[in-house]
Steps between C-alpha positions, in 0.01 A plus 500: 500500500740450180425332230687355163426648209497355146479848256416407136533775261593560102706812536861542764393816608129356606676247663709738657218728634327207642818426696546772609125575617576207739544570859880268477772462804863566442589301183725187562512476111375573162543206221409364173372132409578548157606140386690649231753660744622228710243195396440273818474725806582857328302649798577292812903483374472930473338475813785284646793723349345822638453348862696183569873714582280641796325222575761296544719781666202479776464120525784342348351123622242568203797469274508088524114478598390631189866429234262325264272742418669780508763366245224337277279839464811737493796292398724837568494444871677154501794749630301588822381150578637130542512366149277280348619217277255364259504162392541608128649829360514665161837516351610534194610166431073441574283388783638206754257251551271446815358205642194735645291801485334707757128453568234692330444688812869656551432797394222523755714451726752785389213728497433387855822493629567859332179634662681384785839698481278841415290399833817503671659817401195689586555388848796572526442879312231591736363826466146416397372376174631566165354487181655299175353578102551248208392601153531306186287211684323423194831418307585303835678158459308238687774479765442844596131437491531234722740713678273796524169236617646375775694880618096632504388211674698467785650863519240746689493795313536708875880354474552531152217675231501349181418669182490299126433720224449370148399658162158300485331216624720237738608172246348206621753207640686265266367183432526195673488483958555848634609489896495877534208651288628908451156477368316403772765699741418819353119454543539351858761761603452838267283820508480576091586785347426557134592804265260607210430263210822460256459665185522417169855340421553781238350740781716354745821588353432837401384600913875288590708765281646723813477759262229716428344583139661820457825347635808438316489157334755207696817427305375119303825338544547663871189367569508152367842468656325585846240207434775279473671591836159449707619147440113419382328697726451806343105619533562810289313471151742774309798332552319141423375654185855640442643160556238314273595721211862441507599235221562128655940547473463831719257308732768208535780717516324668768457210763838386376669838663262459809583131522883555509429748800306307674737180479806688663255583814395162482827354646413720812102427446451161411115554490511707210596183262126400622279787340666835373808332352271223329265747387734691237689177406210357383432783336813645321715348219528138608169394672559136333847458684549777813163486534396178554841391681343804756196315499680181588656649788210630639273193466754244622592723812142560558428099438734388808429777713119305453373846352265312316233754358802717377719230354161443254525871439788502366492174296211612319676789409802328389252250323423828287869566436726224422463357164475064550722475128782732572511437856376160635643459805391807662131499386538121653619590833254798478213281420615240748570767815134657414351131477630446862444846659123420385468157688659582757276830532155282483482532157528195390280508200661746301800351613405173258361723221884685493673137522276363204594815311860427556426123383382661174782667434787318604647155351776476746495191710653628820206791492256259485663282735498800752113591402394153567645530833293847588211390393466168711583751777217641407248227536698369821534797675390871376122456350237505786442166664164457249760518197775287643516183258827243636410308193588791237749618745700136483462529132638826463804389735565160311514715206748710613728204666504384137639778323715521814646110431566591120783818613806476295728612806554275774501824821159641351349162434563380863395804656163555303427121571488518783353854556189403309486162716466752772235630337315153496559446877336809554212342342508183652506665850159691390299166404660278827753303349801648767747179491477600101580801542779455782663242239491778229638757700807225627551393182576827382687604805719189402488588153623827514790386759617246304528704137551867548846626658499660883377768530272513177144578532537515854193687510297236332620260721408693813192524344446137472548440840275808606246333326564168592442646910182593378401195389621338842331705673214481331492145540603448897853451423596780732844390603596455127360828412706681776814323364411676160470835624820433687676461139277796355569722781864426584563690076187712492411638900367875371166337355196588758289209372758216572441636933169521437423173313775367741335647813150323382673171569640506803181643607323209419794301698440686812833718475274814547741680638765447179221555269400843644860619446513328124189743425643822653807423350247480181383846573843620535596390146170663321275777510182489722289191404209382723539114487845545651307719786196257511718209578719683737194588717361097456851393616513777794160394595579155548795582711227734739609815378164686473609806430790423297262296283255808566725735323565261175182486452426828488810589305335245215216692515640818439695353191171292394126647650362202312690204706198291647751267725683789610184715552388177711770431655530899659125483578491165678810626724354822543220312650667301708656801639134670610559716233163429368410842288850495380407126391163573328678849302746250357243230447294788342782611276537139380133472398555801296718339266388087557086538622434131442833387704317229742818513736459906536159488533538187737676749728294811466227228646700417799605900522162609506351227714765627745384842467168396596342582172314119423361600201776618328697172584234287411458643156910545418504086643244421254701642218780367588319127522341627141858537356704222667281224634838331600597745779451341839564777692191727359285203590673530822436853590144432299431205804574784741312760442193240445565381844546835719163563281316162632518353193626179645398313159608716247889517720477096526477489137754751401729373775446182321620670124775645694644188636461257150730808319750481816526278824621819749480485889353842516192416266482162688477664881276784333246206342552359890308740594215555281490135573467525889247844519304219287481229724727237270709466776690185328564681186634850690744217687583305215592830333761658816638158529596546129645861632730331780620243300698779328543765792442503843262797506355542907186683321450164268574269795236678763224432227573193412503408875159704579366298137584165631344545813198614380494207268541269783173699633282492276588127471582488114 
């Protein structure tokens, strides 16, 4: 059987002899994860530009299936796909505004929906199993970690063999919620292979010199020059002792010369402004200027592609370039993007400590206006729910509807008014106050109609009224909420969450049928995400498609192992379908990740008690009572197994339980029952008279019959 490999070792050539020892298929591909090539997705996007002309020459439908991530990891295929258009673009006249950015989790769900596209052109390959190596991992960016976690968990190294080499130990994950530990992938997924213990760092680069002792010394400046075209990558100590010695205006001059090359192949490779390009201009003549307007590129693309964890990257590191005095508009947007990329990343702590930094510095109103605003975001929305505060939020948004009132020019004033007022809706939806918050958001629908020309801010006013169908929704109004997305959708349809939030309420109308296409249609607008999936398979289920539902279900699972409802949800039908030791492996893998989930372990009772195995149910019912006291039907299946046992007490009284949590016709024939092999014949009747009041059950009526007339017998 094959395995993935994870080879960690301080020398190439070790690395390289470890490889090679390494019993690997045909190669699909050999590629580096060094950030400071390509930044976000420097190994997937290779990947993609070695295989996707075949792939798609094989299966040209995965060419619209998978358009978004293929163009966000390797922007040089947009040629070979249907084009994306982003809500917001970097030009030079700056960055348009948007009204929105992606969810934390969209990178996830490029990594998924990439893992997806590789699954498929190994199909259609053939040929057996192939084998695919990625070094660098240690310099990784965390989209290619993410990337690479989620390729080793749900690739099986007999279809494709992973190897990850790195020069020492694995980095831990970044800070802040990780969905796809490389970490944890590596440990759960990878047979380790380590080289020797690194030497000394002096050591170190004397064994890298190619050369040996007696060999002719390497040219300095030949040498240095080389460092410099490995584009920061260069592992060879000679040349990086050659390239240390050189004096700081040969250095710069240096990266200048590589930076002009690699700009004219950057018209053809976009990718290349994202790491190799960036990396000399920040580190030749002009880091203050070239360099941080590189930086500013590659943290505002990376901030509306929702690339979160690399969008910090790169702020910090413009942080350490741009000089506040001479230039105080970019370190502002710099410090602003980073600020954002942090909360929006879970890391919403730090996030405050860089916006109070900014309040130190700064005296202009307008930056503190716009810091007021993040920061009640903060305590409304991006701190855990044990940090939340509405109060300091509202005080934080009043503050920044203040500074917004006092704007000298009529446009700005109008539109920060009343996008700060948002802000405070926002918070009056989270504490209850809704017909507040509607009034807000209509006043400054109004507002904006009334003062700023057609046509301007158009995407704050669809914004508005996305948020005002929230609201709606969130409050019952559903027919007002589907007018809203009505306006929202008829000048922004590409957006998967407006189908799926839009598919959630006719759901709850009983339009099942509508709402199941609004949530493929979500699917087909965005990568793989399981609540999309999930609430396809609800909606199929309620319209009696098992297997339909079935499939969802499963699909979720294979995007997210840890999905309880899903993992339920596949079970239970499973179940129902006398699959019964394909039931209790799901229920099993469920446990695995949530052992105190009363609902799993409700089933695994019923499972087992099915299976004949009494014991086993009795003690995985007891746990589940132990964890969830509330859940009727473990008390049901509790009652049950008491009563096939003779325990005609102990089922009485858990029948009993079962029936105060939740008044059901099945637990009310099943008491019936215990109630009649007792002798309280008036109590079994009393209970399937409650059962035909609400069905007319020919098992129920028969009892109830038999119960009355032995009643009338025994005279009572």
């Amino acid at each position: 059987m094959r395995s993935h490999h994870w080879i960690a070792a301080a020398r190439p050539a070790e690395r390289d002899t470890l490889r090679a020892g390494l019993d690997l298929p045909p190669p699909l591909a050999r590629v580096s994860a060094h950030r400071d090539l390509r930044g976000p997705y420097t190994a997937a996007g290779t990947l993609l530009r070695a295989v996707a002309a075949d792939a798609l020459r094989l299966r040209p439908d995965l060419g619209p299936r998978h358009r978004i991530e293929l163009q966000e990891a390797a922007p040089e295929l947009v040629t070979l796909v249907p084009k994306v258009t982003w809500a917001a673009t970097s030009s030079e006249q700056g960055v348009a505004p948007v009204a929105r950015y992606p969810a934390r989790q969209h990178s996830l769900r490029i990594a998924h929906g990439l893992t997806d596209f590789l699954t498929a052109y190994l199909d259609a390959l053939g040929g057996g199993p192939r084998s695919l190596v990625v070094d660098a991992v240690d310099h990784a960016d965390p989209t290619d970690r993410e990337f690479l976690a989620v390729l080793l968990r749900r690739m099986p190294a007999e279809r494709l063999a992973m190897v990850l080499t790195t020069r020492g130990e694995l980095p831990g994950d970044p800070p802040g919620p990780v969905d796809a530990s490389l970490s944890d992938a590596v440990s759960a997924h990878c047979v380790a292979l380590t080289g020797t213990a690194p030497a000394e760092p002096a050591q170190a680069a004397q064994a890298d010199e190619p050369a040996q002792a007696d060999a002719p010394e390497t040219d300095d400046e030949e040498a240095a020059r080389a460092h410099v075209a490995a584009d920061g990558t260069d592992e060879d100590a000679a040349r990086a002792r050659a390239y240390a010695a050189l004096d700081p205006a040969t250095r710069a001059a240096l990266h200048d010369a590589r930076a002009a090359e690699l700009a004219a192949a950057a018209e053809a490779e976009p990718s290349l402004r994202m790491g190799a390009l960036l990396h000399h201009l920040v580190r030749g003549g002009d880091p203050g200027g070239a360099g941080v307007e590189a930086v500013r590129h590659a943290q505002t693309r990376c901030k509306q592609l929702g690339l979160y964890q690399s969008a910090i990257l790169y702020g910090e590191l413009g942080l350490r370039l741009v000089d506040e005095a001479q230039r105080p508009d970019a370190w502002w947007e710099i410090i602003r993007d980073t600020a954002v990329a942090l909360a929006a990343a879970g890391r919403a702590e730090e996030s405050e400590a860089l916006q109070d930094r900014a309040r130190r510095t700064s005296v202009d109103p307008v930056v503190h206006m716009k810091l007021a605003y993040e920061t009640a975001m903060l305590y409304a929305r991006h701190y855990a729910s044990d940090r939340r505060d509405p109060d300091r939020a509202r005080a934080w948004v009043n503050q920044a509807i203040a500074f917004a009132d006092q704007l000298p020019e009529p446009g700005e004033r109008t539109f920060y008014s009343v996008f700060n007022r948002n802000g405070l809706a926002l918070i009056e939806t989270r504490v209850g106050r809704v017909d507040e918050a509607l009034r807000l958001l209509d006043e400054g629908i109004e507002r904006l109609d009334k003062e700023l020309h057609l046509g301007e801010r158009t995407w704050h006013r669809t914004g508005l009224r996305y948020n005002r169908a929230q609201v709606n929704a969130m409050s019952g109004r559903l027919d007002a909420a589907l007018a809203d997305y009505a306006e929202v959708m008829a000048s922004e349809n590409d957006f998967a969450d407006h189908y799926f939030n839009r598919g959630t309420i006719l759901r709850r109308m009983g339009r099942v049928e509508e709402a199941l296409a609004d949530y493929q249609e979500a699917l087909r607008l965005e990568p793989p995400f399981p609540e999309a999936y999930y609430n396809c398979g609800d909606a199929r289920l309620e319209l009696g498609d098992v297997q339909g539902a079935l499939a969802d279900f499963e699909r979720v699972l294979e995007l997210d192992p840890g999905h309880v409802d899903a993992r339920l949800n596949q079970a239970s039908l499973l179940a129902d379908l006398g699959e019964g030791e394909a039931a209790l492996r799901s229920v099993a893998e469920g446990l695995a990740g949530a052992p105190d989930d009363a609902h799993l372990l409700s089933l695994r009772g019923r499972l087992l008690a099915e299976a004949g195995d009494r014991e086993g149910a009795k003690a995985a019912l007891d746990a589940a009572i132990h964890n969830d006291p509330g859940l009727a039907e473990a008390w049901g299946v509790r009652a049950v197994l008491a009563f096939e046992a003779g325990d005609l007490a102990g089922a009485t009284a858990d029948f009993d339980r079962a029936l105060t949590l939740g008044d059901q016709p099945e637990l009310r024939y099943n008491r019936g029952l215990v109630h009649e092999a007792a002798g309280r014949f008036g109590e079994a009747a009393a209970d399937f008279a409650a059962v035909l009041a609400v069905t007319d059950d020919a098992d129920a009526r028969a009892h109830h019959d038999a119960c009355l007339h032995a009643t009338e017998r025994a005279g009572v």
